[in-house]
DRENGUDREN-916116 format. One record per residue: residue in one letter; y negated, z, x negated of N, C-alpha, C in turn. Coordinates in steps of 0.05 Angstrom, whole numbers, plus 5000, padded with zeros to 4 digits. Layout:
% residues N
<kese = A	n_c2 = Y	n_c3 = Z	n_c1 = X	ca_c2 = Y	ca_c3 = Z	ca_c1 = X	c_c2 = Y	c_c3 = Z	c_c1 = X>
...
END
This chain:
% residues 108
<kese = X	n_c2 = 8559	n_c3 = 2978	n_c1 = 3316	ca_c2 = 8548	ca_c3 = 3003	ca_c1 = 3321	c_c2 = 8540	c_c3 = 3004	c_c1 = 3351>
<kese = X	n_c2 = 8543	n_c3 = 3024	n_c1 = 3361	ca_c2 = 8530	ca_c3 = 3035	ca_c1 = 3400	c_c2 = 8520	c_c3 = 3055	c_c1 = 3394>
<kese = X	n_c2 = 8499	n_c3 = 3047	n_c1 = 3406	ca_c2 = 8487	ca_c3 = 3076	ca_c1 = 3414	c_c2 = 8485	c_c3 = 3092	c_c1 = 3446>
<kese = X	n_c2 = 8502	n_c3 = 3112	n_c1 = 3461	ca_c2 = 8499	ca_c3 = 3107	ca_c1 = 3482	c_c2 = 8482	c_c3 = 3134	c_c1 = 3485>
<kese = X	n_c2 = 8480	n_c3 = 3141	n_c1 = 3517	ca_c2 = 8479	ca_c3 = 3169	ca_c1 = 3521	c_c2 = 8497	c_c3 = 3181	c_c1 = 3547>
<kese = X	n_c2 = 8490	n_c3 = 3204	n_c1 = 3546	ca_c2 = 8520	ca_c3 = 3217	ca_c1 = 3567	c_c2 = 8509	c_c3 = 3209	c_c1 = 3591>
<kese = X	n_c2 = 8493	n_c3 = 3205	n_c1 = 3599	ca_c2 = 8468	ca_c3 = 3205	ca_c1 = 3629	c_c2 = 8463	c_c3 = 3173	c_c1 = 3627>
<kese = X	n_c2 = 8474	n_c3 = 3158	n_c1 = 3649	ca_c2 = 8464	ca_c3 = 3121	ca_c1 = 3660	c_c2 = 8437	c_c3 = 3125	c_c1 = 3663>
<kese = X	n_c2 = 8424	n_c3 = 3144	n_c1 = 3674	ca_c2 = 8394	ca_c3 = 3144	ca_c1 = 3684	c_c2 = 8375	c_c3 = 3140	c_c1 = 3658>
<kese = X	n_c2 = 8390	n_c3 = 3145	n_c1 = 3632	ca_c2 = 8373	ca_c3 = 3148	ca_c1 = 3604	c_c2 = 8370	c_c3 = 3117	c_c1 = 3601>
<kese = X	n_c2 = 8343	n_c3 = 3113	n_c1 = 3592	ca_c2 = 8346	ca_c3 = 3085	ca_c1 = 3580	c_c2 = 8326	c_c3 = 3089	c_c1 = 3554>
<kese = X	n_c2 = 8328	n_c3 = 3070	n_c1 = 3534	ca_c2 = 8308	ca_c3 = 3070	ca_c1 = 3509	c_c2 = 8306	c_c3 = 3034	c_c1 = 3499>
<kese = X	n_c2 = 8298	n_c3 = 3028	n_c1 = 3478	ca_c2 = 8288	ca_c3 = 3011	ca_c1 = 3475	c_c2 = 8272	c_c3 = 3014	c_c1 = 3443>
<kese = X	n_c2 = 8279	n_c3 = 2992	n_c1 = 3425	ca_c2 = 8264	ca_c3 = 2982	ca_c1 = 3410	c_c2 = 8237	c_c3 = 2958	c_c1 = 3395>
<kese = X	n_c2 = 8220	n_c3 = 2969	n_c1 = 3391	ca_c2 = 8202	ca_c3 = 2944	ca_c1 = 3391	c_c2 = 8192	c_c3 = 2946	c_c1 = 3366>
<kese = X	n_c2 = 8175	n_c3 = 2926	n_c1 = 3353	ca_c2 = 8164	ca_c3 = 2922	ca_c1 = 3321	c_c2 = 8169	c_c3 = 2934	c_c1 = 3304>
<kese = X	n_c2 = 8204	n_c3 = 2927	n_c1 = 3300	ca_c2 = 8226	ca_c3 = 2932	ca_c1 = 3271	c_c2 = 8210	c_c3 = 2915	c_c1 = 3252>
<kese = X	n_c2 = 8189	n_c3 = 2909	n_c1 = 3244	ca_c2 = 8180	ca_c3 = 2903	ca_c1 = 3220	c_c2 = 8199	c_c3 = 2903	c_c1 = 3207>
<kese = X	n_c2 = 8218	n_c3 = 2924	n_c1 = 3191	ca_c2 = 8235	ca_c3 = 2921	ca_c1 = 3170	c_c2 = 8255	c_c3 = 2909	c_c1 = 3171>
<kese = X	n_c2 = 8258	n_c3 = 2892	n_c1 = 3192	ca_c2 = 8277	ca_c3 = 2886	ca_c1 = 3209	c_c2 = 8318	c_c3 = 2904	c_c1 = 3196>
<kese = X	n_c2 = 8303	n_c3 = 2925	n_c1 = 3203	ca_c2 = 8330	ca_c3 = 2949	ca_c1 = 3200	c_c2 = 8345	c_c3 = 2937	c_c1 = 3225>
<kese = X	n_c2 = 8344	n_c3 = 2943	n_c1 = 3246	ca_c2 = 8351	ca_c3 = 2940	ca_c1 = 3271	c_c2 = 8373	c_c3 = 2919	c_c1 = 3272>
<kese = X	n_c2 = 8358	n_c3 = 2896	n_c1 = 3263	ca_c2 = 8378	ca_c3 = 2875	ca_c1 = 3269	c_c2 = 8403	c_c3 = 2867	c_c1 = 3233>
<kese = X	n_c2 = 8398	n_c3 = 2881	n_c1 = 3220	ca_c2 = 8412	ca_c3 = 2883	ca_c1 = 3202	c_c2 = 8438	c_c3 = 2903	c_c1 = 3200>
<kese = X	n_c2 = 8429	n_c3 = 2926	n_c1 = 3218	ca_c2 = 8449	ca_c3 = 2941	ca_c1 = 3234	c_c2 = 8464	c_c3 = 2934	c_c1 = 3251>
<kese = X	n_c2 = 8458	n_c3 = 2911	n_c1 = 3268	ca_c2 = 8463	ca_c3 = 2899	ca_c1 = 3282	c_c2 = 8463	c_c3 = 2918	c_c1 = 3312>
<kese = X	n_c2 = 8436	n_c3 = 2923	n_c1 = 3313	ca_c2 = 8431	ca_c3 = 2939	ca_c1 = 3333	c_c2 = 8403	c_c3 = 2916	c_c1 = 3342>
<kese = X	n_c2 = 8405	n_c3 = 2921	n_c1 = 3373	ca_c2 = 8384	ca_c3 = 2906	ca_c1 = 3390	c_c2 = 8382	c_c3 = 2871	c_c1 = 3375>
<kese = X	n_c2 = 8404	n_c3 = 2859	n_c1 = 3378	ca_c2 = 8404	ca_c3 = 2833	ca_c1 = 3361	c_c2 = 8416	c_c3 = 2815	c_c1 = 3386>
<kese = X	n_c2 = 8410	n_c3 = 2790	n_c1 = 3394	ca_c2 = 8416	ca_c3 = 2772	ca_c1 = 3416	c_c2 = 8432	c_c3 = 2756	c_c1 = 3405>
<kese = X	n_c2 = 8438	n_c3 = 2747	n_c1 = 3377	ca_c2 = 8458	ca_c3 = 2722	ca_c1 = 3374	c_c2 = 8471	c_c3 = 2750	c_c1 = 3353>
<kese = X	n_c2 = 8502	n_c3 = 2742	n_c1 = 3352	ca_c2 = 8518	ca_c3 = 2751	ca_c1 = 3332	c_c2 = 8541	c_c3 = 2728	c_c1 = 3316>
<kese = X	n_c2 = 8545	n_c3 = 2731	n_c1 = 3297	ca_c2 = 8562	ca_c3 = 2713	ca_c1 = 3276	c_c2 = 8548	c_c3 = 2703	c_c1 = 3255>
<kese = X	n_c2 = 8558	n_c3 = 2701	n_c1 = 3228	ca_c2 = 8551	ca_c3 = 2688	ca_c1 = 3211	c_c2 = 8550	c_c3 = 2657	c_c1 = 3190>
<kese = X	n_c2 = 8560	n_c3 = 2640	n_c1 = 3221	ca_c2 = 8548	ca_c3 = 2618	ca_c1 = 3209	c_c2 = 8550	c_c3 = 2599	c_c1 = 3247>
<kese = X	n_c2 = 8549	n_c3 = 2577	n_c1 = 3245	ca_c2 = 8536	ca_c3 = 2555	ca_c1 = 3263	c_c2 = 8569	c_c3 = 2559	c_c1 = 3275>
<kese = X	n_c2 = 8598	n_c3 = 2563	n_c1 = 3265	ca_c2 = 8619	ca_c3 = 2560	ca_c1 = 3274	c_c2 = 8618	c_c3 = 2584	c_c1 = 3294>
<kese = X	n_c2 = 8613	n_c3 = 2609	n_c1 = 3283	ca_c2 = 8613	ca_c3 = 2632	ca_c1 = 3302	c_c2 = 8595	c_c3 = 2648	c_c1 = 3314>
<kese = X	n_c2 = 8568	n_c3 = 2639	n_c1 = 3316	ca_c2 = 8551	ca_c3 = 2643	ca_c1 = 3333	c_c2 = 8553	c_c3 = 2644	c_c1 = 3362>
<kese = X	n_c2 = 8544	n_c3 = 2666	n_c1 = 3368	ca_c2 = 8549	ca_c3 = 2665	ca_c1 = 3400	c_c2 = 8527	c_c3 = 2691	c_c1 = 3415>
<kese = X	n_c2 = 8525	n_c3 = 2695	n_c1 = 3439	ca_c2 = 8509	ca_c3 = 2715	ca_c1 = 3446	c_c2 = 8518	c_c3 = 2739	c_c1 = 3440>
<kese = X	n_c2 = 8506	n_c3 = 2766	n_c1 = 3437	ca_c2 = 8521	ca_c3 = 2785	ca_c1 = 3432	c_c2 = 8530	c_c3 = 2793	c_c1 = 3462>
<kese = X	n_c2 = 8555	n_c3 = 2802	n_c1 = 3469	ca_c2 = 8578	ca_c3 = 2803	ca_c1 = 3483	c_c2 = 8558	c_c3 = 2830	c_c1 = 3502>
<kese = X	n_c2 = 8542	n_c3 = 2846	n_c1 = 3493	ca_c2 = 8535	ca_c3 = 2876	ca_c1 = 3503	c_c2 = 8511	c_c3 = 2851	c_c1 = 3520>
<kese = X	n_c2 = 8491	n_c3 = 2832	n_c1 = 3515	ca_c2 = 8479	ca_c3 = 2825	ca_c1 = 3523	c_c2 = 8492	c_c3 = 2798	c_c1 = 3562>
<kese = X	n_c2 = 8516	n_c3 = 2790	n_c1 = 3540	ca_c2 = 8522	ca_c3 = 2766	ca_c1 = 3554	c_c2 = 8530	c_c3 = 2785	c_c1 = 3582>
<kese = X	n_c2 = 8551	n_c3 = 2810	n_c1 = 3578	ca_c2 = 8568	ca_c3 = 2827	ca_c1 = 3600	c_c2 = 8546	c_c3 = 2833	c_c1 = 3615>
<kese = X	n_c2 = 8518	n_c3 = 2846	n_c1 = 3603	ca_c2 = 8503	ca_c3 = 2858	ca_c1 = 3623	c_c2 = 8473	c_c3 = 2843	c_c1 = 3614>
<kese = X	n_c2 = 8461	n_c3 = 2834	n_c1 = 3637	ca_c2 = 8433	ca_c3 = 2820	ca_c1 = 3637	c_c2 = 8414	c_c3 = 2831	c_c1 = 3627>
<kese = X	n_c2 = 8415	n_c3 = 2862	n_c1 = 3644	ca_c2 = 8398	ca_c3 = 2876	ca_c1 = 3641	c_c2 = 8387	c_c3 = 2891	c_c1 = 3616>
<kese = X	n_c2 = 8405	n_c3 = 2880	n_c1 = 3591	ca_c2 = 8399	ca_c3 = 2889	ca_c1 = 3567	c_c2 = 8385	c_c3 = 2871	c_c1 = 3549>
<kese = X	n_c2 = 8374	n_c3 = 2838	n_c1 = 3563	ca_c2 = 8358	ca_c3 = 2820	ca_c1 = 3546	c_c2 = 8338	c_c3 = 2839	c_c1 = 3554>
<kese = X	n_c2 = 8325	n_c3 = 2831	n_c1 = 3520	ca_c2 = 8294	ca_c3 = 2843	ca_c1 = 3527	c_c2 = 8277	c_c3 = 2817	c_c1 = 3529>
<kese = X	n_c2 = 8265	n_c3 = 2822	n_c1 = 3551	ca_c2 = 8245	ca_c3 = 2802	ca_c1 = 3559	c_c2 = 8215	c_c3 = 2801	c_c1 = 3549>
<kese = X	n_c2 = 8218	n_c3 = 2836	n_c1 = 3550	ca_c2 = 8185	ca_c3 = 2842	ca_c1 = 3547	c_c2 = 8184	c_c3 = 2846	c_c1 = 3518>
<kese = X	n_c2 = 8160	n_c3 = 2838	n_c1 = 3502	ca_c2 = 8155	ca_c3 = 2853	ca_c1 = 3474	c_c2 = 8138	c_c3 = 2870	c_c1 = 3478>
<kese = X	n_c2 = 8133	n_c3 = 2884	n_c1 = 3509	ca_c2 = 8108	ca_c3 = 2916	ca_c1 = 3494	c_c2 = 8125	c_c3 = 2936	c_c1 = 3511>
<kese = X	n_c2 = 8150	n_c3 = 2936	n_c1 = 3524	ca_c2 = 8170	ca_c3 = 2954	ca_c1 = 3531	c_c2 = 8184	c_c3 = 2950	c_c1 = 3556>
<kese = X	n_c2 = 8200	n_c3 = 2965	n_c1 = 3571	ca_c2 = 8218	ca_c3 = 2961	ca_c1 = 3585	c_c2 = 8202	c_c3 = 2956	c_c1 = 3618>
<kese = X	n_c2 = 8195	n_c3 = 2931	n_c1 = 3628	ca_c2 = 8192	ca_c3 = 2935	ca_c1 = 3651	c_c2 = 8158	c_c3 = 2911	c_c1 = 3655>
<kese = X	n_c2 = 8153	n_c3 = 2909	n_c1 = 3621	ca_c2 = 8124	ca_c3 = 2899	ca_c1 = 3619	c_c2 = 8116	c_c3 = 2876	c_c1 = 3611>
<kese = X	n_c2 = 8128	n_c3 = 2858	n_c1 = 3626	ca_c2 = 8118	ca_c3 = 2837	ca_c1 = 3620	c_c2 = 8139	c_c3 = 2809	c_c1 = 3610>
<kese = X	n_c2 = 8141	n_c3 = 2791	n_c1 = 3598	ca_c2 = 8164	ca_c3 = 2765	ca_c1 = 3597	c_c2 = 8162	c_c3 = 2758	c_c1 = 3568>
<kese = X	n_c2 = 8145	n_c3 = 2766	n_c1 = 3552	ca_c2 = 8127	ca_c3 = 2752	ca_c1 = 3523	c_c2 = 8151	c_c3 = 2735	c_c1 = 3501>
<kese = X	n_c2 = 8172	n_c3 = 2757	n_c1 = 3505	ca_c2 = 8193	ca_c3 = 2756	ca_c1 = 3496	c_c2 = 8212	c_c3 = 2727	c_c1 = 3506>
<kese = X	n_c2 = 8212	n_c3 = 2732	n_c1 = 3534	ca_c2 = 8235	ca_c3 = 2712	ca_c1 = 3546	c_c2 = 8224	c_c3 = 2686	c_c1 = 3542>
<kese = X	n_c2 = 8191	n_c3 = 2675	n_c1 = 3542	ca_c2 = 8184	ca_c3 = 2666	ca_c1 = 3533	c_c2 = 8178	c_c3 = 2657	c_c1 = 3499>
<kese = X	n_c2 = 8182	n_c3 = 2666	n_c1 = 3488	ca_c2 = 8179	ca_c3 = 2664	ca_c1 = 3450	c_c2 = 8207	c_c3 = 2651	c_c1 = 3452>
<kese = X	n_c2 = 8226	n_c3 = 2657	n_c1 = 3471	ca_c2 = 8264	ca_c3 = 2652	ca_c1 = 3469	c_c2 = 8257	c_c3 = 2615	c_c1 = 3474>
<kese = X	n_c2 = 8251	n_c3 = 2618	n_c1 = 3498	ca_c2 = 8252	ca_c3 = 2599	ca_c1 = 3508	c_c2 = 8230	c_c3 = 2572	c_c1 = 3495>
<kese = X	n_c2 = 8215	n_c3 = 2580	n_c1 = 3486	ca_c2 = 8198	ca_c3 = 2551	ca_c1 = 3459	c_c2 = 8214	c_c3 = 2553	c_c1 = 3433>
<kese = X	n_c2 = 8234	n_c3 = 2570	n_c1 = 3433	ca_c2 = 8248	ca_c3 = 2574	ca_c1 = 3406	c_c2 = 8256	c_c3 = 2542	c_c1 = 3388>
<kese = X	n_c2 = 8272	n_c3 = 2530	n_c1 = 3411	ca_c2 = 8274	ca_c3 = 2502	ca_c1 = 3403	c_c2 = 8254	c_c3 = 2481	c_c1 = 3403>
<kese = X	n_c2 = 8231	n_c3 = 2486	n_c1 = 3408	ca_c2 = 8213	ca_c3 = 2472	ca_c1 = 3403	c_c2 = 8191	c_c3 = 2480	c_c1 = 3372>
<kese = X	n_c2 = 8194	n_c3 = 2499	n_c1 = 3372	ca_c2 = 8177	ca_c3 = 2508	ca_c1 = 3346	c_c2 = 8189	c_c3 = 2493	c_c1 = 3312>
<kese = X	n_c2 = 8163	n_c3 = 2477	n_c1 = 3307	ca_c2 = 8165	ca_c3 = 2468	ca_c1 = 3282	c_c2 = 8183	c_c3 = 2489	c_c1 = 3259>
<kese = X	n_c2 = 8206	n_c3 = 2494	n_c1 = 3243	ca_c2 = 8215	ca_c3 = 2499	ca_c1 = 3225	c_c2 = 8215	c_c3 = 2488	c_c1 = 3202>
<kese = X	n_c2 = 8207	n_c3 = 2515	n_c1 = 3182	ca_c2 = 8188	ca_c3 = 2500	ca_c1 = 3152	c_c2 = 8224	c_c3 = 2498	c_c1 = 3142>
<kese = X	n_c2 = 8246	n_c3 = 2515	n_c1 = 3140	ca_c2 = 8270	ca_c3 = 2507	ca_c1 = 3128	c_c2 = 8284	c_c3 = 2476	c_c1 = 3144>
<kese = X	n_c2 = 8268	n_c3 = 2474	n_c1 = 3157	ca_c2 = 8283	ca_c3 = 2445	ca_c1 = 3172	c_c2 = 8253	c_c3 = 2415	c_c1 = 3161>
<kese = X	n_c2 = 8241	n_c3 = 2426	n_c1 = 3143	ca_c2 = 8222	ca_c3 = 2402	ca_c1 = 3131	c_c2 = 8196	c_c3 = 2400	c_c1 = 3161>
<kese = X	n_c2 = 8193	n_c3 = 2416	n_c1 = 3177	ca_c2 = 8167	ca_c3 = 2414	ca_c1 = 3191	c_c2 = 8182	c_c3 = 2414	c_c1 = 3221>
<kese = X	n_c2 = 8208	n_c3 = 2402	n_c1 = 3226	ca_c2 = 8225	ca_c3 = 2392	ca_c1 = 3255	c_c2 = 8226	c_c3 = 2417	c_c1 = 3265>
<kese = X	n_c2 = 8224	n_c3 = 2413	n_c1 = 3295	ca_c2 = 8239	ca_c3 = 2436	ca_c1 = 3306	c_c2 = 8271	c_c3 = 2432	c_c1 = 3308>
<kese = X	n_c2 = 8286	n_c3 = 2459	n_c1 = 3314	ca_c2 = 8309	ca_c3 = 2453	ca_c1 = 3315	c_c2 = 8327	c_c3 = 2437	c_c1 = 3341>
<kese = X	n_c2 = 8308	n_c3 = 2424	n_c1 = 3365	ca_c2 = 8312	ca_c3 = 2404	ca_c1 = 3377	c_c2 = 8310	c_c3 = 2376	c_c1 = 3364>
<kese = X	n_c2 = 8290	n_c3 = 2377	n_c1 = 3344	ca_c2 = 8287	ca_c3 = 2344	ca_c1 = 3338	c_c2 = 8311	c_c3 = 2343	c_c1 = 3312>
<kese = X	n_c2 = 8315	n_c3 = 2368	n_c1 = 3292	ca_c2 = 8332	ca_c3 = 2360	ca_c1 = 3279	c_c2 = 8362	c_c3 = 2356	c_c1 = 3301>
<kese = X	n_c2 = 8377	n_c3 = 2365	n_c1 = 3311	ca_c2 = 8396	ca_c3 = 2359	ca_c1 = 3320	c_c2 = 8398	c_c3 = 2328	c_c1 = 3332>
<kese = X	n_c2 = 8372	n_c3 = 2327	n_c1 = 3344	ca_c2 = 8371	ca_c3 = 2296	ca_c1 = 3358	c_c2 = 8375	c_c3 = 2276	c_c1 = 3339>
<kese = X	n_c2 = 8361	n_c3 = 2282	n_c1 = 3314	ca_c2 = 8360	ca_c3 = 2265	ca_c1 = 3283	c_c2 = 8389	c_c3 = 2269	c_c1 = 3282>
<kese = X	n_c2 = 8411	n_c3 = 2293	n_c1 = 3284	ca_c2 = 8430	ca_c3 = 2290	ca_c1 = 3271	c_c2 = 8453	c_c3 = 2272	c_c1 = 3285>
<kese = X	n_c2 = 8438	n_c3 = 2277	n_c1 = 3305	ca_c2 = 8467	ca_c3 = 2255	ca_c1 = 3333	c_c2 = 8457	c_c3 = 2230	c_c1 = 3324>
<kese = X	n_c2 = 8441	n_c3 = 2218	n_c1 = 3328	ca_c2 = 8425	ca_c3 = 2194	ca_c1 = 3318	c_c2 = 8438	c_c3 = 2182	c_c1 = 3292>
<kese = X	n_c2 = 8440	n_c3 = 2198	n_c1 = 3272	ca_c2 = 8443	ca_c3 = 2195	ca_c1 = 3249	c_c2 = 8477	c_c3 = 2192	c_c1 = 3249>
<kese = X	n_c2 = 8483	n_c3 = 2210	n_c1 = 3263	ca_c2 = 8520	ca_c3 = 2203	ca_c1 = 3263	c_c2 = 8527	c_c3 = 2173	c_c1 = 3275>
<kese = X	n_c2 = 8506	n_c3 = 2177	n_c1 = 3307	ca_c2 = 8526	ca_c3 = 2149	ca_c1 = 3311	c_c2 = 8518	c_c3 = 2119	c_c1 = 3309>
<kese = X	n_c2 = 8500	n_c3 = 2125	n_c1 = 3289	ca_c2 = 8490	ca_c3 = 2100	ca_c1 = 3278	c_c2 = 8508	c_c3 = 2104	c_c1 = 3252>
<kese = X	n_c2 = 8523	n_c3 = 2119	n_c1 = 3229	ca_c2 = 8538	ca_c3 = 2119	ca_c1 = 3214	c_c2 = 8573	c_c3 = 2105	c_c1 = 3231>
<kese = X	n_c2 = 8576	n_c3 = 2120	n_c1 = 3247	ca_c2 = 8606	ca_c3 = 2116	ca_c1 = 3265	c_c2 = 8593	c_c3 = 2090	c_c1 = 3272>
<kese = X	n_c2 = 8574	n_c3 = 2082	n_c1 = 3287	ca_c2 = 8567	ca_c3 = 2052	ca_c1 = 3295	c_c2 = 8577	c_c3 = 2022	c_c1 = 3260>
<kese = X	n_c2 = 8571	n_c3 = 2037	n_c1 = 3247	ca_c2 = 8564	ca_c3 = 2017	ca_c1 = 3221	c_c2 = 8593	c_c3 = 2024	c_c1 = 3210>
<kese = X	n_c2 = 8609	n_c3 = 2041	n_c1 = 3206	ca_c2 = 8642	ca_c3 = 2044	ca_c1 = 3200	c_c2 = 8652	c_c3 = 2026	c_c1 = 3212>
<kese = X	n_c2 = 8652	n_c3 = 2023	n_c1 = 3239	ca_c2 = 8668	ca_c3 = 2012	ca_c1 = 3264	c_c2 = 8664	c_c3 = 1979	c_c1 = 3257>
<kese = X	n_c2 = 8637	n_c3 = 1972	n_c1 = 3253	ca_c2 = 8631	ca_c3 = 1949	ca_c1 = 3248	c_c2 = 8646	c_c3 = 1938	c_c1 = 3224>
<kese = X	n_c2 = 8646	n_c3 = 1954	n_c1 = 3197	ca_c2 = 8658	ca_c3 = 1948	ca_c1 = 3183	c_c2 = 8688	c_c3 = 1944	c_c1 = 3181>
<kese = X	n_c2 = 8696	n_c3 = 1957	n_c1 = 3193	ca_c2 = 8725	ca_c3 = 1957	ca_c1 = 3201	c_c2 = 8744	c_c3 = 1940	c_c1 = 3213>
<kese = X	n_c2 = 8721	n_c3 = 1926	n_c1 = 3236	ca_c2 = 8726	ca_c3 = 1908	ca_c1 = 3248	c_c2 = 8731	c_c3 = 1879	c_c1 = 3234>
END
């Protein structure tokens, strides 16, 4: 879905979708795809900068946002058992090449 308008000078902006309608529409949403294989930035964001929203109290006010992005990988996740999603991945490399480590050995 786009929403545009006839006039560049127009700009708008959404903030506290509570119902989260918005991003179910897939309107004002920063990652798009539905699973870990096709995830990617949304393409309207990646082409033009100027459409991350940075601010959470509106266009021009502040970083609150670019910041919440950026501790994203650090924040404890209750679906990941308490880990953030940096320490689980670290657990998961860890966990692979100590598996590939212990194959190899056996093999040998």
């Amino acid at each position: 879905m786009t929403i545009s308008a006839d006039s560049h000078k127009l700009r708008f902006s959404f903030q506290n979708d509570s119902s989260n309608f918005l991003s179910a529409a897939g309107i004002n949403s920063f990652f798009v795809g539905d699973s870990a294989s096709n995830l990617q930035v949304n393409a309207v964001v990646a082409n033009d900068p100027k459409m991350f929203a940075a601010s959470l109290t509106g266009i021009g006010l502040g970083t609150g946002n670019a910041v919440r992005l950026a501790k994203a990988f650090e924040e404890p996740l209750e679906g990941l058992g308490g880990q953030s999603l940096k320490q689980a991945h670290e657990d998961m490399v860890v966990r692979i090449t100590q598996d590939v480590s212990l194959q190899s050995g056996k093999s040998d």
